[in-house]
MARKOLDO-250034 format. One record per residue (C-alpha): residue number from 1; residue in three letters; x, y, z. Coordinates in pm, 1 decimal, padded with zeros to 6 digits. Example, Ala and Ser with C-alpha at 12.3 -4.5 7.8 and 13.67 -1.06 7.14 Angstrom:
<pts>
@num->1&residuo->ALA&c1->01230.0&c2->-00450.0&c3->00780.0
@num->2&residuo->SER&c1->01367.0&c2->-00106.0&c3->00714.0
</pts>
This chain:
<pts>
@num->1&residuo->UNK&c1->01912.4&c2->-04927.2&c3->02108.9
@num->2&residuo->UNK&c1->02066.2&c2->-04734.3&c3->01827.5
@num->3&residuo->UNK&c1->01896.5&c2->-04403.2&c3->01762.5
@num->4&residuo->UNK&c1->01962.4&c2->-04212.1&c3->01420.4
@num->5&residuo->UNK&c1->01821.6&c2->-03932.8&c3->01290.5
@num->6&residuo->UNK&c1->01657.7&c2->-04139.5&c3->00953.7
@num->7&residuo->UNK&c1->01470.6&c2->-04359.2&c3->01234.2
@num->8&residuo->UNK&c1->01315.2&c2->-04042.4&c3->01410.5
@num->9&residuo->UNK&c1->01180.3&c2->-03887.2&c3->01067.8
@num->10&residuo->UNK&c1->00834.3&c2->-03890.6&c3->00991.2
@num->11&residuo->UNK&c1->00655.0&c2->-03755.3&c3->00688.6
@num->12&residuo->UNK&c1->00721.8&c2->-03421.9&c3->00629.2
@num->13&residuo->UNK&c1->00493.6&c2->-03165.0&c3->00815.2
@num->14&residuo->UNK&c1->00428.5&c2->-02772.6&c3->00713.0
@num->15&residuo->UNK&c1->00401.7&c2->-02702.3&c3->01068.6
@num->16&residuo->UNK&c1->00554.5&c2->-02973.2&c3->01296.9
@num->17&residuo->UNK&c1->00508.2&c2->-02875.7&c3->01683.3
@num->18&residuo->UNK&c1->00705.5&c2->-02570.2&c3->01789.7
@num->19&residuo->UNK&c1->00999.1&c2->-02633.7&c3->02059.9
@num->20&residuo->UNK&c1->00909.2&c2->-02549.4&c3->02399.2
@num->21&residuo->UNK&c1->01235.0&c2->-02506.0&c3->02579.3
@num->22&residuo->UNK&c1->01039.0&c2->-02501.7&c3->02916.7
@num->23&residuo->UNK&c1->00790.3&c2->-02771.8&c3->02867.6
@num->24&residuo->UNK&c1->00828.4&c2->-03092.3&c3->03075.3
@num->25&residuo->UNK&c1->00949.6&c2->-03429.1&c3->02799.1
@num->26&residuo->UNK&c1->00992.4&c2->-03746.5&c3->02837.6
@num->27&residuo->UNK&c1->01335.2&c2->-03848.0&c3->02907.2
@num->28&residuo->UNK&c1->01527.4&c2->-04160.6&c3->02845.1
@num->29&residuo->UNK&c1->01665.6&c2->-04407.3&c3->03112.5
@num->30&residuo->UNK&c1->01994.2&c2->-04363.5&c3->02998.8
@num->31&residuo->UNK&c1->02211.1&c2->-04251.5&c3->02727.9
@num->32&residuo->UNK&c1->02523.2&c2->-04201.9&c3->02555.6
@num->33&residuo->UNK&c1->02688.3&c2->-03970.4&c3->02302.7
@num->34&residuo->UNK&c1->03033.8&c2->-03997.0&c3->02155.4
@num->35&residuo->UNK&c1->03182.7&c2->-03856.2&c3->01876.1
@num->36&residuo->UNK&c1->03180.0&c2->-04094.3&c3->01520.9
@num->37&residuo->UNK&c1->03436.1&c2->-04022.3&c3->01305.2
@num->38&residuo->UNK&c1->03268.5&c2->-04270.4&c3->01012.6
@num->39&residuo->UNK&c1->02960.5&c2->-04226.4&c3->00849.3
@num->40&residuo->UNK&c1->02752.8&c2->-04418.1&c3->01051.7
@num->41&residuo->UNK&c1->02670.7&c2->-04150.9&c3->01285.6
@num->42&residuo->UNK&c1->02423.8&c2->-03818.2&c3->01280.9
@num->43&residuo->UNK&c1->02523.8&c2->-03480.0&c3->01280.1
@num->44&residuo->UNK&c1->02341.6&c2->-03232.0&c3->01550.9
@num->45&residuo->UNK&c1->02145.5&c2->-03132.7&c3->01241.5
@num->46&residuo->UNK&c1->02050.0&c2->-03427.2&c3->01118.2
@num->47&residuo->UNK&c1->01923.0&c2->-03512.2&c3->01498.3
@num->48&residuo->UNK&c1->01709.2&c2->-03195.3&c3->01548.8
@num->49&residuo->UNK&c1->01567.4&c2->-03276.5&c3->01221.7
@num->50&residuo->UNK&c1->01497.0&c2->-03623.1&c3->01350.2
@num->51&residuo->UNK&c1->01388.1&c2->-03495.8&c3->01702.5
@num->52&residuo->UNK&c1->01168.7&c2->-03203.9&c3->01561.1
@num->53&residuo->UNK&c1->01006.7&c2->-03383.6&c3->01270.3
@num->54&residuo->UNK&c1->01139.2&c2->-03161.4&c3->00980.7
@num->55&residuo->UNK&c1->01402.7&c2->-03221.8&c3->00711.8
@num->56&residuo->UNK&c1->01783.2&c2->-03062.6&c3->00746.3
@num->57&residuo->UNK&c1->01780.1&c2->-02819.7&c3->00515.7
@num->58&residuo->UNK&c1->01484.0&c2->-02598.7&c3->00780.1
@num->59&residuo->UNK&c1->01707.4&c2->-02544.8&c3->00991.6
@num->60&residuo->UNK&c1->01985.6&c2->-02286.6&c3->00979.7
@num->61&residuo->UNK&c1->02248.2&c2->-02109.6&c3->01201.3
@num->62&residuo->UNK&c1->02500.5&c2->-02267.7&c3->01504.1
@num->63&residuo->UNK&c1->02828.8&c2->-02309.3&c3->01453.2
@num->64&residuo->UNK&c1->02985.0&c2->-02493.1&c3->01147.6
@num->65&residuo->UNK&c1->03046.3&c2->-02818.3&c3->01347.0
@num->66&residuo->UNK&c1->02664.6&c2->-02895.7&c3->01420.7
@num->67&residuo->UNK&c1->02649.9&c2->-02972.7&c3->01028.5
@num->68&residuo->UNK&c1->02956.7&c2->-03161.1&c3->01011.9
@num->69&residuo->UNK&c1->03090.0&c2->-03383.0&c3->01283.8
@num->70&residuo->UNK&c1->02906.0&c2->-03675.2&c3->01386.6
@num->71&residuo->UNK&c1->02780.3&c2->-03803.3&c3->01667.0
@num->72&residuo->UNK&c1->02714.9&c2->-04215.1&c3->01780.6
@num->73&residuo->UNK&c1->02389.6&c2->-04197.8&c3->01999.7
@num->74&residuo->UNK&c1->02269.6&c2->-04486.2&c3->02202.7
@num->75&residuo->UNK&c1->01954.0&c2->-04460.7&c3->02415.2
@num->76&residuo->UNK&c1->01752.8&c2->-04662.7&c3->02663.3
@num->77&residuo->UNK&c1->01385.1&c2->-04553.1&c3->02665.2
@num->78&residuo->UNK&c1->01186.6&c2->-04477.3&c3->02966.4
@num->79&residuo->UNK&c1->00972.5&c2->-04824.6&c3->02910.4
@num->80&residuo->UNK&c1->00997.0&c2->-05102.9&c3->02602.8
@num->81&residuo->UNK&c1->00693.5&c2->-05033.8&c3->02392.6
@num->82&residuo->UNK&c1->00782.1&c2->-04611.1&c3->02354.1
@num->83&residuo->UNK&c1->00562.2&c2->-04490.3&c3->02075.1
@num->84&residuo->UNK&c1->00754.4&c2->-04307.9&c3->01776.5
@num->85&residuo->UNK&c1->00600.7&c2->-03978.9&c3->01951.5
@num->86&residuo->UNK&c1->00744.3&c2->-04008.4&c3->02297.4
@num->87&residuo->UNK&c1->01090.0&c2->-04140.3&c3->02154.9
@num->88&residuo->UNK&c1->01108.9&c2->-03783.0&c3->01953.6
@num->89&residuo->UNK&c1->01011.6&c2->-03569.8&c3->02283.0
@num->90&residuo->UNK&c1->01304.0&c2->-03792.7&c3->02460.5
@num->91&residuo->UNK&c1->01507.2&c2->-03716.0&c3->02161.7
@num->92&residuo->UNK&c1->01471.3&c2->-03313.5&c3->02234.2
@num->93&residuo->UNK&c1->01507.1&c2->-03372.1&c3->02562.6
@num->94&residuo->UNK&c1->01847.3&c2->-03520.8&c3->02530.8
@num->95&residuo->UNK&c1->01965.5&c2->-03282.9&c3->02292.7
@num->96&residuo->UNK&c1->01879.4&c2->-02980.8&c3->02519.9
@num->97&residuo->UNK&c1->02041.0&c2->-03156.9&c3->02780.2
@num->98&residuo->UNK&c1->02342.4&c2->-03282.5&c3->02634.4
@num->99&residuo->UNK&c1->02430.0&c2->-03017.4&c3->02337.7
@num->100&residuo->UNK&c1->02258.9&c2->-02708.7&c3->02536.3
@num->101&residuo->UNK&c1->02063.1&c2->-02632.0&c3->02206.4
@num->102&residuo->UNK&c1->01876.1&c2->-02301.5&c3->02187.8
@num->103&residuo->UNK&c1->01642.7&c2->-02312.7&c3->01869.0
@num->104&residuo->UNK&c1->01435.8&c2->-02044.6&c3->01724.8
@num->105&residuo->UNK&c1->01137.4&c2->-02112.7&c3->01524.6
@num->106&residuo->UNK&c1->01009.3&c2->-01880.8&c3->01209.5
@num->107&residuo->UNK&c1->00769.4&c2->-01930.2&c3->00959.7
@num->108&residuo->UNK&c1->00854.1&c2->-01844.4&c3->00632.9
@num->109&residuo->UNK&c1->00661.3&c2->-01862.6&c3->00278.5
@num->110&residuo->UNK&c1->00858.9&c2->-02085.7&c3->00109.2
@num->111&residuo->UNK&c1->00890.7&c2->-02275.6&c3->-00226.0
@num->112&residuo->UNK&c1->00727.3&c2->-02684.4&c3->-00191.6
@num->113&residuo->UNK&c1->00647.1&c2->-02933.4&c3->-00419.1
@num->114&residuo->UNK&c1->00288.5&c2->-03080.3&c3->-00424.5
@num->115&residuo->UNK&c1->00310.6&c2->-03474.4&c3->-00556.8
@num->116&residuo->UNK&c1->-00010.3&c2->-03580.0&c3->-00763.7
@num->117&residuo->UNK&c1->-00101.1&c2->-03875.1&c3->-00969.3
@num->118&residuo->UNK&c1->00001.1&c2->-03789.6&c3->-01350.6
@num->119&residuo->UNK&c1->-00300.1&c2->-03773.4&c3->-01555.5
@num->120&residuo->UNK&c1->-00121.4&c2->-04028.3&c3->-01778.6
@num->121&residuo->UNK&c1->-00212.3&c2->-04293.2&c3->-01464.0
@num->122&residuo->UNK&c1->-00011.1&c2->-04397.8&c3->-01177.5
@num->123&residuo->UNK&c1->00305.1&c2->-04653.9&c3->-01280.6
@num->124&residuo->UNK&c1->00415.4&c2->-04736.3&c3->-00914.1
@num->125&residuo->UNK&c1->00309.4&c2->-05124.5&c3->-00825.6
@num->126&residuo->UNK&c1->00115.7&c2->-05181.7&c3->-00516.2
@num->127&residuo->UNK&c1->00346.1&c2->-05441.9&c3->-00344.0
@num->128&residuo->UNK&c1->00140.2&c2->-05820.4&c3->-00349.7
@num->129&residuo->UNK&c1->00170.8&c2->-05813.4&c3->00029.8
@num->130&residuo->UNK&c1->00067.1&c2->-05526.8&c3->00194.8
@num->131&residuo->UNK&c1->00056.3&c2->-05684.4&c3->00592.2
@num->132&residuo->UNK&c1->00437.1&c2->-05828.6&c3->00642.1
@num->133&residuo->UNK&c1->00662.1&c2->-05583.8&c3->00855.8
@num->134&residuo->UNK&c1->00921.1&c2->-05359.8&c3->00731.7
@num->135&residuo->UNK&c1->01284.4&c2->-05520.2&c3->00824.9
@num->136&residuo->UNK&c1->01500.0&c2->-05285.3&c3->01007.4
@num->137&residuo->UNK&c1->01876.3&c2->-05244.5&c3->00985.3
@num->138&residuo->UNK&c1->02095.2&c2->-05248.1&c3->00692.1
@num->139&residuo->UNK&c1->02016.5&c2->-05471.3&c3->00382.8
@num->140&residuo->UNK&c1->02272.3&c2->-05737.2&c3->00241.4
@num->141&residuo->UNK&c1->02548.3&c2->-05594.7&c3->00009.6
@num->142&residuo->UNK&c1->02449.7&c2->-05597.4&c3->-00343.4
@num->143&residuo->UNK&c1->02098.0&c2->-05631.3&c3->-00278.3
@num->144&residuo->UNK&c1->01802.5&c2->-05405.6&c3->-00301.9
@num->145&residuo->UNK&c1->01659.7&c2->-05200.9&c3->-00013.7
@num->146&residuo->UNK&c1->01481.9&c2->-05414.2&c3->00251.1
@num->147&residuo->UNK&c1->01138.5&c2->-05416.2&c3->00288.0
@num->148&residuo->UNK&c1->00971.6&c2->-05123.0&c3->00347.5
@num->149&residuo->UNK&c1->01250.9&c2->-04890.4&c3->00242.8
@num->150&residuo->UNK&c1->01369.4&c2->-04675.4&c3->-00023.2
@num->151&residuo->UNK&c1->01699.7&c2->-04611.8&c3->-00143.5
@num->152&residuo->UNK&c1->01762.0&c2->-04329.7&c3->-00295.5
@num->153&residuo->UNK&c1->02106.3&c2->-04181.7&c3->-00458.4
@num->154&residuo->UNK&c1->02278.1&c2->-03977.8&c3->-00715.9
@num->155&residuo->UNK&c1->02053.7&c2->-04022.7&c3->-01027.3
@num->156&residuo->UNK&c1->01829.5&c2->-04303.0&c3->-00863.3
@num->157&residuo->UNK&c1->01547.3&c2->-04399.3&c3->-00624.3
@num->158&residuo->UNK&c1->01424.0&c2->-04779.3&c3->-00553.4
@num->159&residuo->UNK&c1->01137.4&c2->-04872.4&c3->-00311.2
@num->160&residuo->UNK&c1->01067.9&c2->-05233.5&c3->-00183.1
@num->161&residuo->UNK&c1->00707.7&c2->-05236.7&c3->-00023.6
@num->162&residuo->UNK&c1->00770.4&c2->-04858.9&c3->00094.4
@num->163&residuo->UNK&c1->00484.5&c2->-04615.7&c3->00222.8
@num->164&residuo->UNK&c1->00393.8&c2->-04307.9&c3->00102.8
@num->165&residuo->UNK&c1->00494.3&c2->-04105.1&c3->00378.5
@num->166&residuo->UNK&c1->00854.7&c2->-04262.3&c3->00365.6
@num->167&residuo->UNK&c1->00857.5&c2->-04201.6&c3->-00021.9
@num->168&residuo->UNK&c1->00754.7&c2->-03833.0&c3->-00006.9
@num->169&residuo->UNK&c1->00986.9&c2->-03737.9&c3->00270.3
@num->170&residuo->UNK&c1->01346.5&c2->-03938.3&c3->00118.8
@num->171&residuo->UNK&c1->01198.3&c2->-03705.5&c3->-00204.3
@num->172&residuo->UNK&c1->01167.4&c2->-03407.1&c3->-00017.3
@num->173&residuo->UNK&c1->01533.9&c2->-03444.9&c3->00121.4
@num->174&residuo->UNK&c1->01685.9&c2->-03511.4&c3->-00220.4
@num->175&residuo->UNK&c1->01486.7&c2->-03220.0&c3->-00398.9
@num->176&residuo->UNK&c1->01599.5&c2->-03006.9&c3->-00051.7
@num->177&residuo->UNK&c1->01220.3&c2->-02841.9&c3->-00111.2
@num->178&residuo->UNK&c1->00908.5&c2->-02945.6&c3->00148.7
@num->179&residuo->UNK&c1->00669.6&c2->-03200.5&c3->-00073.4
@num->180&residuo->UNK&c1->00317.6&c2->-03219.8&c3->-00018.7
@num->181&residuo->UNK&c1->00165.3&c2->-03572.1&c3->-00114.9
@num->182&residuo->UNK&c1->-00195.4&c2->-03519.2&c3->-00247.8
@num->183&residuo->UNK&c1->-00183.7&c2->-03848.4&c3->-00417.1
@num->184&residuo->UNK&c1->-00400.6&c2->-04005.8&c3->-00174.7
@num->185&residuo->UNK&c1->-00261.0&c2->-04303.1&c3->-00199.6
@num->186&residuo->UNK&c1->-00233.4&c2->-04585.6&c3->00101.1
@num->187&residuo->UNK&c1->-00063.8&c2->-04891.1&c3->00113.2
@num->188&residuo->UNK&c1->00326.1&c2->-04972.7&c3->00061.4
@num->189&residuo->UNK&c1->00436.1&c2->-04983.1&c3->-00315.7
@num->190&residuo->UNK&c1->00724.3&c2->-05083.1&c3->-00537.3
@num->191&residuo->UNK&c1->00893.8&c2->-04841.3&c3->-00732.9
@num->192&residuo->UNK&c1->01215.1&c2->-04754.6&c3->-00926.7
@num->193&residuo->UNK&c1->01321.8&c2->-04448.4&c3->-01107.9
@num->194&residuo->UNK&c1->01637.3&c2->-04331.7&c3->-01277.0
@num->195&residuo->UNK&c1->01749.0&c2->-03996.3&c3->-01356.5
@num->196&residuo->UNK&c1->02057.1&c2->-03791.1&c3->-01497.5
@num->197&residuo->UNK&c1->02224.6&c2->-03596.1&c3->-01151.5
@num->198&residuo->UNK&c1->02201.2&c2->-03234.9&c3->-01143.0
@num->199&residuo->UNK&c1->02618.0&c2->-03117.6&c3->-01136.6
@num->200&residuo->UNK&c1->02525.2&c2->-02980.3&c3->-00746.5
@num->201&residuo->UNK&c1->02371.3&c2->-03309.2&c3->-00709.7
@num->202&residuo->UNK&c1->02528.9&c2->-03425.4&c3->-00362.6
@num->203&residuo->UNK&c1->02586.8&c2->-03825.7&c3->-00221.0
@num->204&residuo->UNK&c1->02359.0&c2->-03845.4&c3->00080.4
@num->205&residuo->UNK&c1->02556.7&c2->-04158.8&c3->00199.1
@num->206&residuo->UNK&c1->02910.1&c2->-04302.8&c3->00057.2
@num->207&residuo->UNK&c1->02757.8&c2->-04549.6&c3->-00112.2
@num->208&residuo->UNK&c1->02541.8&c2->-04276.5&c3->-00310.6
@num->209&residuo->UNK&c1->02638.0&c2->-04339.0&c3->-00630.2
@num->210&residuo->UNK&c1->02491.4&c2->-04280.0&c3->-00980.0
@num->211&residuo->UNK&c1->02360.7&c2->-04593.3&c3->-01142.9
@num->212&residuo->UNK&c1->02441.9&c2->-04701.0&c3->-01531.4
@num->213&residuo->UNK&c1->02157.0&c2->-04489.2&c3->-01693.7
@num->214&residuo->UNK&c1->01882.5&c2->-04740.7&c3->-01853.9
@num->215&residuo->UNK&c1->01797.1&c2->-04742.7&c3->-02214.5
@num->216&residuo->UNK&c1->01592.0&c2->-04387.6&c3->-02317.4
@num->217&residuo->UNK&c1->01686.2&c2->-04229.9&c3->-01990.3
@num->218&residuo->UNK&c1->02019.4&c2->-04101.5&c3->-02042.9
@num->219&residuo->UNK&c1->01944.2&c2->-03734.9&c3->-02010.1
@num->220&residuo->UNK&c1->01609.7&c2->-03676.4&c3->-01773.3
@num->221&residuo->UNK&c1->01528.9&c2->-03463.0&c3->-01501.9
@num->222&residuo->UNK&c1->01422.2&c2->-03591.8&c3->-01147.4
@num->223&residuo->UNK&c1->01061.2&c2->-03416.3&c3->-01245.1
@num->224&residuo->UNK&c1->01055.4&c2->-03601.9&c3->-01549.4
@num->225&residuo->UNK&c1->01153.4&c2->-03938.3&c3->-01437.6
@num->226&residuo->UNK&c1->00906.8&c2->-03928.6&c3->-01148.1
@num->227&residuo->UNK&c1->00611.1&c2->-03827.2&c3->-01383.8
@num->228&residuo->UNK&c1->00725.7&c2->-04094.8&c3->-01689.1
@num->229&residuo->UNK&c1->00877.0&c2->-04380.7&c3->-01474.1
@num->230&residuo->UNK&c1->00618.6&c2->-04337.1&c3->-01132.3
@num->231&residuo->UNK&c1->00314.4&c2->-04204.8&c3->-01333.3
@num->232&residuo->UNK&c1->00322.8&c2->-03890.3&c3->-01043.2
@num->233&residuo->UNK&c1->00376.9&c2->-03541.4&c3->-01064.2
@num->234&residuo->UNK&c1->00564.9&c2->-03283.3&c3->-00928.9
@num->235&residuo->UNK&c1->00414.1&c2->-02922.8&c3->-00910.1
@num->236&residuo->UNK&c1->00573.0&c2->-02595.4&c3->-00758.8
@num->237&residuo->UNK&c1->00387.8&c2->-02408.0&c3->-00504.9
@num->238&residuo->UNK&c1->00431.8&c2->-02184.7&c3->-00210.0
@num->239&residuo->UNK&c1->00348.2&c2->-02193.7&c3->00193.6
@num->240&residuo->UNK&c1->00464.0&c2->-02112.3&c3->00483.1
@num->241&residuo->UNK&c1->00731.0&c2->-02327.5&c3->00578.0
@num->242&residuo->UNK&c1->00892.4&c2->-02345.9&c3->00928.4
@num->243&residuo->UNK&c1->01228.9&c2->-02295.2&c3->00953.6
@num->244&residuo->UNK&c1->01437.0&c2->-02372.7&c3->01286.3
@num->245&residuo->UNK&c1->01752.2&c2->-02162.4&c3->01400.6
@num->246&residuo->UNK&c1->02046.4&c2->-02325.7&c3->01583.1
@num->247&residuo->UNK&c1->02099.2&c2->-01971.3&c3->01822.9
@num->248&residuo->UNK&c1->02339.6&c2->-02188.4&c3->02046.8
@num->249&residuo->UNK&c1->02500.1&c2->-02533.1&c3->02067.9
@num->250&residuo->UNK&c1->02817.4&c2->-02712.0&c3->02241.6
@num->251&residuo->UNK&c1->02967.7&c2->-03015.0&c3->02193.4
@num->252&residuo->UNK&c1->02890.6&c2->-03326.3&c3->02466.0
@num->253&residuo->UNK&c1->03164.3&c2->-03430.1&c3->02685.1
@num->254&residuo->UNK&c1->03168.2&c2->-03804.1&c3->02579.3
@num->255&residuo->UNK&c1->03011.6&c2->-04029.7&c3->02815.4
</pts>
């Protein structure tokens, strides 16, 4: 079983469970790390992120490598039927084990984003069929995202049957600021957007590229194309935030 960081990621929380360094987890049957020099692999960020349930840009500190190289992480859980949960406490325990991570936890007031429904009305579609599973692994090339995904790159954002929790925490990543969904919305939804990158705008994948802007949307904002094209809004706010320091990490010995 393939584990990466994306997989591990649930909605984003204010105040995800603080890492216990002596606590007893769950670990995994077996595993293996080796170094990916491609893209398809996770950086030790992007796995604590994953592993701790908060996005990449909350945590801070360690040396320059644990945000750059990537790592190819293959896992056998304790039993088949491992809840999303117990695969994230295995997760921690293998990178404690394996990297010799030492993490320190603040809390911090911090700048977030709380998502409402515009007053203008909500322009997202509920998907027809909200009961079919979402289809795992890599869609075909040239098509859309598969269902219940979202793709989301340079100047654009496409959802096929996704969830709100998915949808606020891809946006959360991409705006690099905690959002808080108050839409109270349920159900998956489909969705596209298109907006003009910021210049610091970064790729989040190789294949993160800007699309053709469509007609009337040459020059809008990421706020502004969420509140015309979704019907949602995008407020600023502050709370406290938790933040996650890297105080030490080493490199795996492959295995």
């Amino acid at each position: 079983m393939r584990l990466l960081a994306i997989s591990l990621l649930a909605s984003a929380s204010l105040l995800p469970a603080q890492p216990q360094p002596d606590a007893p987890r769950p670990q995994f049957d077996a595993a293996s790390i080796r170094p990916d020099p491609g893209y398809g692999g996770s950086t030790l960020k992007g796995l604590i992120a994953g592993a701790y349930q908060i996005q990449e840009f909350q945590i801070s500190g360690g040396p320059a490598w644990t945000g750059s190289d990537r790592f190819d992480v293959t896992a056998k859980p304790d039993f088949p039927a491992v809840s999303s949960d117990r695969r994230r406490l295995m997760m921690q325990s293998l990178l404690q084990d394996r990297f010799n991570i030492q993490l320190r936890r603040e809390v911090k007031q911090a700048s977030v984003y709380i998502l409402t429904v515009d007053k203008g009305g909500l322009k997202m579609r509920r998907s027809l069929d909200q009961v079919s599973p979402s289809v795992d692994g890599p869609a075909a090339e040239g098509a859309g995202p598969n269902r219940g995904a979202v793709r989301i790159g340079l100047g654009s954002l496409i959802g096929n049957a996704a969830p709100m929790p998915l949808f606020v925490r891809l946006l959360s990543q991409r705006l690099e600021h905690i959002v808080i969904d108050k839409t109270n919305l349920t159900g998956r939804f489909d969705f596209q957007a298109q907006w003009t990158p910021d210049v610091g705008e970064t790729p989040l994948s190789p294949s993160d590229i800007p699309l053709p802007p469509s007609a009337g949307n040459a020059a809008t904002s990421v706020f502004t194309a969420i509140r015309e094209q979704l019907g949602l809004r995008l407020e600023p706010a502050k709370m406290p935030v938790d933040f996650f320091i890297i105080a030490r990490a080493e490199k795996p010995s492959p295995n």
